[in-house]
Each structure stands twice: as structure tokens, then as C-alpha cells.
Backbone as ProteinMPNN parsed JSONL, in Angstrom:
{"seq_chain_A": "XXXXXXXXXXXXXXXXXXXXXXXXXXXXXXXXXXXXXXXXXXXXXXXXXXXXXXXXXXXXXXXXXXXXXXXXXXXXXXXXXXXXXXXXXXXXXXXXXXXXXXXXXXXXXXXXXXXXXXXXXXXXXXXXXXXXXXXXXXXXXXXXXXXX", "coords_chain_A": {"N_chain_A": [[-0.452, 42.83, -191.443], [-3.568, 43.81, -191.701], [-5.351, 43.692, -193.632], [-5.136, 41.481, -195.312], [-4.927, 39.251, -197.957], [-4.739, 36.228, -199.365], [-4.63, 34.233, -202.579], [-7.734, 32.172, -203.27], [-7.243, 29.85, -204.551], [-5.156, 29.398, -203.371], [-1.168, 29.423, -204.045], [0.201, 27.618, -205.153], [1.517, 27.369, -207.937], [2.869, 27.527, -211.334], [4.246, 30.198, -211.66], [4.283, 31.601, -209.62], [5.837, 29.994, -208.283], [8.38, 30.267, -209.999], [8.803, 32.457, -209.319], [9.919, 32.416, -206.596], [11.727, 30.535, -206.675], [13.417, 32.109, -207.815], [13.259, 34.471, -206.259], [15.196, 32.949, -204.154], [17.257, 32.17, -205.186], [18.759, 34.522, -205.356], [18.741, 35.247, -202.695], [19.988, 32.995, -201.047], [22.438, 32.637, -201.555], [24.135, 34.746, -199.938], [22.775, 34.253, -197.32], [23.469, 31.78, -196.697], [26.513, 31.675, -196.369], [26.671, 33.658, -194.151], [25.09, 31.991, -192.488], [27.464, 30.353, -192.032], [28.825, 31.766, -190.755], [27.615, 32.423, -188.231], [26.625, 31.198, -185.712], [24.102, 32.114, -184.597], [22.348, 33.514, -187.136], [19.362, 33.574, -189.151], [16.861, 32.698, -191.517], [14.304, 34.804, -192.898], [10.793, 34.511, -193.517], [7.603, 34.658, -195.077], [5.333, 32.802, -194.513], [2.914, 30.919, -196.712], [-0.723, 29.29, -196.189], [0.028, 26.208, -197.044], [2.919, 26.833, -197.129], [5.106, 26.519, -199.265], [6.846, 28.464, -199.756], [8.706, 27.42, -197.869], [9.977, 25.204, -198.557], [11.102, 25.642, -200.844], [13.232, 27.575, -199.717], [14.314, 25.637, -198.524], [15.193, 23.985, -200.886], [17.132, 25.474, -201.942], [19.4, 25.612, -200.055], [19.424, 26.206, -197.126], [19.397, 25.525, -194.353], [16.318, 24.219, -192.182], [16.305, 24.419, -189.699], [17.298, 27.13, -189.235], [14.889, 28.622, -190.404], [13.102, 31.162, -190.233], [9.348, 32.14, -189.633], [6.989, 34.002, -190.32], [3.849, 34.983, -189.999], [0.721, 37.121, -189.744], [-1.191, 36.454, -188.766], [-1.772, 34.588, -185.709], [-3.405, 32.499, -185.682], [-3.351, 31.6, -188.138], [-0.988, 30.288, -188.392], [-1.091, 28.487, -186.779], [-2.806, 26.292, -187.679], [-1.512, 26.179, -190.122], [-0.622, 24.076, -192.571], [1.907, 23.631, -192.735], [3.42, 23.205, -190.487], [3.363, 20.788, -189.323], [5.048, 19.292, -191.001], [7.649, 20.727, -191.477], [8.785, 21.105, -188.805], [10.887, 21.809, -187.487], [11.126, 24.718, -188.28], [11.162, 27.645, -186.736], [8.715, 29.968, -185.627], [6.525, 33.282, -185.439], [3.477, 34.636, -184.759], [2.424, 37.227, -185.45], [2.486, 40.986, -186.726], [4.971, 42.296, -188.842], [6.729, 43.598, -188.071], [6.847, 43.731, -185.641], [7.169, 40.831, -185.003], [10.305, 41.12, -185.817], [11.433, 42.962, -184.06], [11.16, 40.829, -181.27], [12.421, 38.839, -182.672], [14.797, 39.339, -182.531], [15.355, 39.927, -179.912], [15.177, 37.601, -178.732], [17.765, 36.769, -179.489], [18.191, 36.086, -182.208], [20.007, 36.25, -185.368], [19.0, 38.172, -188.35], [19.456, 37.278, -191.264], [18.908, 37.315, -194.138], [15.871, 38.318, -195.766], [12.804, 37.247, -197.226], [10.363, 39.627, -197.344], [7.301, 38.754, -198.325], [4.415, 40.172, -198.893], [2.022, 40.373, -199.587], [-0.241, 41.936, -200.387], [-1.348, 45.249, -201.097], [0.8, 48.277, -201.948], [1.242, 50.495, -199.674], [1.426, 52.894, -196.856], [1.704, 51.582, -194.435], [2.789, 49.215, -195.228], [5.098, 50.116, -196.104], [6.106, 51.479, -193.192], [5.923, 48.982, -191.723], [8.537, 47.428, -193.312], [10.446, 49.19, -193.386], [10.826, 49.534, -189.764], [11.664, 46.703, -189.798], [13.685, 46.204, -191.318], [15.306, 47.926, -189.764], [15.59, 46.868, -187.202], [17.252, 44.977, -188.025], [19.675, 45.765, -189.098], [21.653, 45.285, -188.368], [23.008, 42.667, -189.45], [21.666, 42.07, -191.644], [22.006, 40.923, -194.625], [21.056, 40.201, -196.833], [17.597, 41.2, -198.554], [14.533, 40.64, -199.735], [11.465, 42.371, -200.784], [7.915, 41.493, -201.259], [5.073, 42.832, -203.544], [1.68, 42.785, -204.089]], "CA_chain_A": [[-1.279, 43.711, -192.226], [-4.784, 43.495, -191.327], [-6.19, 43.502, -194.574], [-3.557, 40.457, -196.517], [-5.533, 37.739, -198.098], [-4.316, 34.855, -199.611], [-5.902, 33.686, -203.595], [-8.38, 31.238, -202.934], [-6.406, 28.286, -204.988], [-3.446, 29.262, -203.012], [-0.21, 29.646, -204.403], [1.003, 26.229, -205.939], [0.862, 27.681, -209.562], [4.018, 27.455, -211.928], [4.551, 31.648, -212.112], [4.844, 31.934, -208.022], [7.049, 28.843, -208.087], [9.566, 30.418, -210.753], [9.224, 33.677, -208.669], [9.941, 32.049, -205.281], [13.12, 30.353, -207.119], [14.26, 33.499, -208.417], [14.121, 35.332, -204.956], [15.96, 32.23, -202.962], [18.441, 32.072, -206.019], [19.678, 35.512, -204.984], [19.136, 35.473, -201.086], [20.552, 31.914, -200.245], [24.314, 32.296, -201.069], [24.156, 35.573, -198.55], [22.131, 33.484, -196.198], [24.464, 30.29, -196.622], [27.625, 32.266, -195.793], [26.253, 34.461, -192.903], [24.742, 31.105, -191.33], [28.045, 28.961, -191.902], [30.042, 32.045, -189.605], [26.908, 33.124, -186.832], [25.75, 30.251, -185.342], [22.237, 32.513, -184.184], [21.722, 33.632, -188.363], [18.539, 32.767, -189.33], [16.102, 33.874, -192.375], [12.981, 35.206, -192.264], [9.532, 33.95, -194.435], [6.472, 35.322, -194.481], [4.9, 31.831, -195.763], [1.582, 31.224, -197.162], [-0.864, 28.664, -195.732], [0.84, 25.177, -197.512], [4.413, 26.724, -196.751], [6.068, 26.377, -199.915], [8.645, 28.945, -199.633], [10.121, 26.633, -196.908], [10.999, 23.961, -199.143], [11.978, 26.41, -201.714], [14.385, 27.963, -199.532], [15.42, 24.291, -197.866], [15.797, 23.405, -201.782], [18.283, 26.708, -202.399], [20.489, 25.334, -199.233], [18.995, 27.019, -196.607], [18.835, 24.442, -193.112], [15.362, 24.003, -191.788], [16.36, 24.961, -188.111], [17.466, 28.379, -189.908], [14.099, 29.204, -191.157], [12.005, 31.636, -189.162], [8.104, 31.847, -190.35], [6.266, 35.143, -189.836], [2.56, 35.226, -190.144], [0.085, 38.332, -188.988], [-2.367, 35.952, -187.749], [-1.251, 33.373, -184.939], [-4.556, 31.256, -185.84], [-2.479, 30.806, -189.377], [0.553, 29.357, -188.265], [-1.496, 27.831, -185.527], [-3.332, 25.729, -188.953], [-0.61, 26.082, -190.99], [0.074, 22.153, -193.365], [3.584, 23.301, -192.923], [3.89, 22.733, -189.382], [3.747, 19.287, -189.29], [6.029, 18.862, -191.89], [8.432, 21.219, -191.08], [8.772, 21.047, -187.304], [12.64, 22.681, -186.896], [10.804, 25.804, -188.474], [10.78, 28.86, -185.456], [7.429, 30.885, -185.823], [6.026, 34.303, -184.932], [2.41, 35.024, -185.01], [2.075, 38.856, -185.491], [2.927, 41.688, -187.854], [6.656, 41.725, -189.108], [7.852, 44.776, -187.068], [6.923, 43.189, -183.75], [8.16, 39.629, -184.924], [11.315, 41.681, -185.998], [12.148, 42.923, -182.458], [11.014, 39.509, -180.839], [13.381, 37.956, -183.067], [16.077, 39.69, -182.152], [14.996, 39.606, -178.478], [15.389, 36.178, -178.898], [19.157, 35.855, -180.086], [18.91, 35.521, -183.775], [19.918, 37.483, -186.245], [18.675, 37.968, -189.266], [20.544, 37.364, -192.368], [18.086, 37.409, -195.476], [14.68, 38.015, -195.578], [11.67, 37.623, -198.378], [9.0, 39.749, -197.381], [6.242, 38.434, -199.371], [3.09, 40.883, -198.12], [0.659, 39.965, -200.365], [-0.885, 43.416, -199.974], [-1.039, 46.643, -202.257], [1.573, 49.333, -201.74], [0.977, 51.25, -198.869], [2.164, 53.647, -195.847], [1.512, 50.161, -193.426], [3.636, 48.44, -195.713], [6.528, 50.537, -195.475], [6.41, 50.925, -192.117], [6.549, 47.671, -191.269], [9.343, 47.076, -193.978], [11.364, 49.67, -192.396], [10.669, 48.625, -188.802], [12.149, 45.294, -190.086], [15.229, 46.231, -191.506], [16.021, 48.405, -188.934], [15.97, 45.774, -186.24], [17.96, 43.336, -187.81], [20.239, 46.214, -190.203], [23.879, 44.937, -188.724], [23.193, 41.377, -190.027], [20.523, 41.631, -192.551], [22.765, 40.908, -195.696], [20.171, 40.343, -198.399], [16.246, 41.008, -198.415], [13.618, 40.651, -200.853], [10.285, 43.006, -200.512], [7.097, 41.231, -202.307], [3.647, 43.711, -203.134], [0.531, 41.818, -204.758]], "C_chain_A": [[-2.69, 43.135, -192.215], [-5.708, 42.594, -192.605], [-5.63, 42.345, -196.218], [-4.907, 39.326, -196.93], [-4.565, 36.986, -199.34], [-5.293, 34.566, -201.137], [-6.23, 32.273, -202.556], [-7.991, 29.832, -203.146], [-5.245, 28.267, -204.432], [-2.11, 29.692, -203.682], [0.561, 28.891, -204.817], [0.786, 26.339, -207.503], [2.683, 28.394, -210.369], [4.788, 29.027, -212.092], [4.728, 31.861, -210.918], [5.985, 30.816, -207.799], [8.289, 29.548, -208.628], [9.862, 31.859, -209.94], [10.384, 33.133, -207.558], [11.595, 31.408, -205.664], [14.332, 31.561, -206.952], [14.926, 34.387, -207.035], [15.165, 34.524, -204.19], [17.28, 32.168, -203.621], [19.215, 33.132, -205.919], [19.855, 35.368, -203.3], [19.979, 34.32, -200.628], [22.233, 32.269, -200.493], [24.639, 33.556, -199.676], [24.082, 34.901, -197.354], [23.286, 32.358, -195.611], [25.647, 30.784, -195.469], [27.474, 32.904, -194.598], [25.809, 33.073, -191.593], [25.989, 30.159, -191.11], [29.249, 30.194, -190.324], [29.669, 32.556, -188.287], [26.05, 32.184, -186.695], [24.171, 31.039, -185.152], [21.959, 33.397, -185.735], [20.508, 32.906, -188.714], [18.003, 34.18, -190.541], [14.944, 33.513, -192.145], [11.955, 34.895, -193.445], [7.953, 34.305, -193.911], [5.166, 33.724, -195.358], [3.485, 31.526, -196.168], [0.886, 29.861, -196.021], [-0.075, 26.756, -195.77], [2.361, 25.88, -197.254], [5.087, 26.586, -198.236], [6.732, 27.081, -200.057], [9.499, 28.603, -198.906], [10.33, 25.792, -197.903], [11.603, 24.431, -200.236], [13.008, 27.594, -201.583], [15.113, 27.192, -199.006], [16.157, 23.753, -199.428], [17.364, 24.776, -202.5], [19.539, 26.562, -200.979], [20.168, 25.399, -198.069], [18.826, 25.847, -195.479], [17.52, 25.008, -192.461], [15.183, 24.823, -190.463], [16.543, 26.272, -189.018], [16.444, 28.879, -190.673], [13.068, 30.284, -189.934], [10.638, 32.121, -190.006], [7.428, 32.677, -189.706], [4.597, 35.042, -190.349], [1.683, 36.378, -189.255], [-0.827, 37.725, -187.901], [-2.453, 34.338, -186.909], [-2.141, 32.044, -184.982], [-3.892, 30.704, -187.154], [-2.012, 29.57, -189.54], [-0.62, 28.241, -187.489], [-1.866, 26.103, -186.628], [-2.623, 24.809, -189.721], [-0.284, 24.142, -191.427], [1.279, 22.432, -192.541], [4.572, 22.856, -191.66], [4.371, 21.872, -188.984], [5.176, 19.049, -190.381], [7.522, 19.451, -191.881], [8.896, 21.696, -189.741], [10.071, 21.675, -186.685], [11.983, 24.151, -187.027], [10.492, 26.439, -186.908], [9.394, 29.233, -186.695], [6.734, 31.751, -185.344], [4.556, 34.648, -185.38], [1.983, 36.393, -184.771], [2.917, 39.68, -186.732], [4.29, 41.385, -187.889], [7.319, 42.679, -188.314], [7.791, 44.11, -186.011], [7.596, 42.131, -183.986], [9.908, 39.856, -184.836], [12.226, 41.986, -184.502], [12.041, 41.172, -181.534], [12.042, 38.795, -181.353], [15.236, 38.013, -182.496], [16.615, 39.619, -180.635], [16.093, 38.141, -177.979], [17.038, 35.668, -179.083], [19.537, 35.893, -181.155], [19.022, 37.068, -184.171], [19.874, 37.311, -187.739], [19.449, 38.279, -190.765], [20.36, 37.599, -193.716], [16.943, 37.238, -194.903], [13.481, 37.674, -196.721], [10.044, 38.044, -197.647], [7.714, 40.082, -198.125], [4.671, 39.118, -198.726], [2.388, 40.538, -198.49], [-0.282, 41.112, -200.134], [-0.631, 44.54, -201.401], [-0.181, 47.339, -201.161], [0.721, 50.32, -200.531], [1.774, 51.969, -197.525], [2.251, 52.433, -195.161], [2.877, 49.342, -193.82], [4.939, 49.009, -195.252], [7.111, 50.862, -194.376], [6.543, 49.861, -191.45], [7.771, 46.905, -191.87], [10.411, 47.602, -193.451], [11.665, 49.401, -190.948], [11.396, 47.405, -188.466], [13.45, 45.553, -190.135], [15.778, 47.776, -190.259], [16.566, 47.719, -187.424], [16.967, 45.075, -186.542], [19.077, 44.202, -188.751], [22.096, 45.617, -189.813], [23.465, 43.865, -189.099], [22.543, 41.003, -191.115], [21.667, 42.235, -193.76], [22.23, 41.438, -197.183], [18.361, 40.624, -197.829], [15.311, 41.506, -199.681], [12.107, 41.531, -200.643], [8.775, 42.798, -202.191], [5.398, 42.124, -202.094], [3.023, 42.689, -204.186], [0.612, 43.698, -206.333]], "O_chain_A": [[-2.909, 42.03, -192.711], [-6.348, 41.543, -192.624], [-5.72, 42.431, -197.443], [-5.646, 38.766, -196.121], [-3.749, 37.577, -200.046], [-6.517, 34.635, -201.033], [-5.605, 31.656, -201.693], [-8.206, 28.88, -202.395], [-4.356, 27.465, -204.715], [-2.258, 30.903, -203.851], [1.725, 29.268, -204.95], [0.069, 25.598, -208.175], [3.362, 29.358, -210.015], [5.892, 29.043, -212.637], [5.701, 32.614, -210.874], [6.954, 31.019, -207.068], [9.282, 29.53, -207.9], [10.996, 32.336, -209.92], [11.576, 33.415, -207.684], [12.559, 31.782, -204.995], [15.399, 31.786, -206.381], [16.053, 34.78, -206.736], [16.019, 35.162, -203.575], [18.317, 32.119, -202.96], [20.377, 32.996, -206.302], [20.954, 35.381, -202.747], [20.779, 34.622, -199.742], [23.084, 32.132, -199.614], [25.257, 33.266, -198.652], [24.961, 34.867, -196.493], [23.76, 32.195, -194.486], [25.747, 30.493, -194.277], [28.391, 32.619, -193.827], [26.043, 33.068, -190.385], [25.895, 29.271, -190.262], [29.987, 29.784, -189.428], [30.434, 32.971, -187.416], [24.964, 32.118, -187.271], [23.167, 30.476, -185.59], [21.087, 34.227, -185.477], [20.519, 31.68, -188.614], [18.234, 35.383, -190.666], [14.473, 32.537, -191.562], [12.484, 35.099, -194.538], [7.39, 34.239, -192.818], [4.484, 33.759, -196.382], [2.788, 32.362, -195.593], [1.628, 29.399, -195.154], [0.267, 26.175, -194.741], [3.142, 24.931, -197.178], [6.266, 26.531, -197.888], [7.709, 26.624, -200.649], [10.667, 28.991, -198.89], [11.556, 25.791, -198.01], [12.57, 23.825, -200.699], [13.504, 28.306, -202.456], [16.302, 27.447, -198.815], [17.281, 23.251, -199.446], [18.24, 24.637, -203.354], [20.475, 27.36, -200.935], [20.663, 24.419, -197.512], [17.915, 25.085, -195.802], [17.528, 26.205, -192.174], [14.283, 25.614, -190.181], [15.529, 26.383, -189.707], [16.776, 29.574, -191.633], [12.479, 29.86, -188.94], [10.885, 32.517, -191.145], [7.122, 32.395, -188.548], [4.551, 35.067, -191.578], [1.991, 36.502, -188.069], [-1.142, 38.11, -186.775], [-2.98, 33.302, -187.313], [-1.848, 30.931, -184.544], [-3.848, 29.485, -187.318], [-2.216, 28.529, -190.164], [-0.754, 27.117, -187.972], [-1.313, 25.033, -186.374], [-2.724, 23.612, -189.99], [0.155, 23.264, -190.685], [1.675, 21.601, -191.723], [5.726, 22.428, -191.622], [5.456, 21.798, -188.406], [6.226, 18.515, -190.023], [8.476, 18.756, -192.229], [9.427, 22.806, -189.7], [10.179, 21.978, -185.497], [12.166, 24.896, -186.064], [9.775, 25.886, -186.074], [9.178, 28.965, -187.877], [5.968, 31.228, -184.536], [4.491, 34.987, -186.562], [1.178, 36.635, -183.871], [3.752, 39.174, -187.482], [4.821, 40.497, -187.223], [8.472, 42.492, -187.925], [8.838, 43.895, -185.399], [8.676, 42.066, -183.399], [10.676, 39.176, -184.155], [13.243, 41.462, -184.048], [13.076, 40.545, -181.307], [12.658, 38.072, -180.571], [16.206, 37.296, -182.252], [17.748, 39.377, -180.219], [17.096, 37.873, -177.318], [17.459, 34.528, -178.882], [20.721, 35.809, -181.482], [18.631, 38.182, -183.822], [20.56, 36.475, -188.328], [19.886, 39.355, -191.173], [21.257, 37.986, -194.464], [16.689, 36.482, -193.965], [13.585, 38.775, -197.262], [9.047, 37.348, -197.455], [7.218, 41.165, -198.437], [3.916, 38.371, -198.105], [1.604, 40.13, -197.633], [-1.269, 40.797, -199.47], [0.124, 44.469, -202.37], [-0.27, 47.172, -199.944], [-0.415, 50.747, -200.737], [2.846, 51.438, -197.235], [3.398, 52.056, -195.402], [3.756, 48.943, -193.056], [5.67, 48.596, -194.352], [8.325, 50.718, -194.23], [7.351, 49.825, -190.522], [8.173, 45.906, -191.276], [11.325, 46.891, -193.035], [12.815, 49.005, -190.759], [11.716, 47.038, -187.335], [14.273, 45.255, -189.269], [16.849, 48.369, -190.393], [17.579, 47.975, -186.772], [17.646, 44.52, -185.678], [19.664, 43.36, -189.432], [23.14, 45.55, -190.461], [23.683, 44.706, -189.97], [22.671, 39.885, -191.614], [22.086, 43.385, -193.889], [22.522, 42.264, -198.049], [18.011, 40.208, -196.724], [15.424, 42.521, -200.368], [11.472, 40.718, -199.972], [8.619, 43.352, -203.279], [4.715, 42.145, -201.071], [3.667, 41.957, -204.938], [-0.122, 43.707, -207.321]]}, "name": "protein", "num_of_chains": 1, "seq": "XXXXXXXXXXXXXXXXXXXXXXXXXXXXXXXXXXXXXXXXXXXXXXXXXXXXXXXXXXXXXXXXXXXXXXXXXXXXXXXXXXXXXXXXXXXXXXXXXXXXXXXXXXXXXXXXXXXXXXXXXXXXXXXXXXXXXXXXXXXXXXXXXXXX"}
């Protein structure tokens, strides 16, 4: 989504933390179970620049290699803290419909997702939301859809 920004202090602030809980506290037991019986299960994260919804879906169970990391803009990820630190993480640099097919391209399949847009409500949005879950709809168990 062309037009996504990011607050300026980021997203390390005690009310996105208890969110970010909340969504992994429903998607991970889906996730868990789907990845312990399809070896190519993986979930999907749309993560900010610092990454903390990877360690707050590695802290809800969730294995590292099993994280896939969607960003619109491949200079992001390219940036991204979380790289270094999380180095098993897969990563797609483009909207979520195209990563969506690519992913699947690829082998995996997707088992839970949280897509966190950071965007207002819009036609864009839902096409790319739909887009998504239609690629991945035989395996996609659980998914979370976040609007600013």
C-alpha cells in the first residue's frame, strides 16, 4: 500500500505490545498445530521497521524458520534491525497479494496470518486482503486483519 507510514516513535509502546499479544494469543495454537503436521506451514507478518511482532510471535511458540515477513517496500526489509537478528526469517519485498502468490509459488503454505496494514480502510485494502486469503484459503487456518 503505497501510502502506509509508520508513527515516527515507532511502535515499542505498551498498547501495541498488549495488542500484538492478543493477536498471537489467538493465531499461534492454529499456527503451532498446522506447522507440527505440514512441514512447508509457515505464518505470515507484515512487521514494522524494529520487527517486534517476530519476537512476539517467536514468544507465543511460533519457530523462527516459520516466520515469513512481508513488507511493500524492499528498501524496508532491505534496512530492517530485524534482519540481523532474526536471520531464519523468509522475506518478501512487495504488496501482500503478490508476496501471497510468490509464497505459495515457493512451497509454503500459509497457516496464520496478522495483516497489520497500518493504513485507513479502503478498496486497496480489501483487495489485497482478499487476494491474500484466496491464495493461501486451503491452509490458511487463522488470520488477523489490522486498519490504523
Amino acid at each position: 500500500m503505497a501510502d502506509i507510514r509508520s508513527p515516527k516513535s515507532g511502535y515499542d509502546h505498551p498498547e501495541k505490545e498488549a495488542y500484538r499479544n492478543r493477536v498471537w494469543a489467538n493465531l499461534s495454537p492454529a499456527a503451532i498445530r498446522s506447522i507440527r503436521k505440514d512441514d512447508n506451514a509457515v505464518v505470515v507478518l507484515m512487521p514494522s521497521m524494529e520487527g517486534l511482532e517476530i519476537k512476539t510471535a517467536i514468544s507465543h511458540g511460533i519457530p523462527e524458520e516459520k516466520i515469513v515477513c512481508v513488507d511493500s517496500s524492499p528498501a524496508k526489509i532491505a534496512t530492517s534491525l530485524w534482519r540481523k537478528e532474526h536471520p531464519k526469517c523468509k522475506f518478501y519485498g512487495q504488496m501482500i497479494s503478490e508476496a501471497a502468490h510468490r509464497i505459495k509459488k515457493d512451497g509454503m503454505n500459509v497457516c496464520a496470518a496478522n495483516l497489520d496494514f497500518c493504513s485507513n480502510f479502503s478498496a486497496l485494502l480489501i483487495d489485497e486482503t482478499i487476494e491474500f486469503v484466496k491464495a493461501h484459503k486451503s491452509s490458511l487456518k487463522r488470520f488477523s486483519v489490522t486498519i490504523s
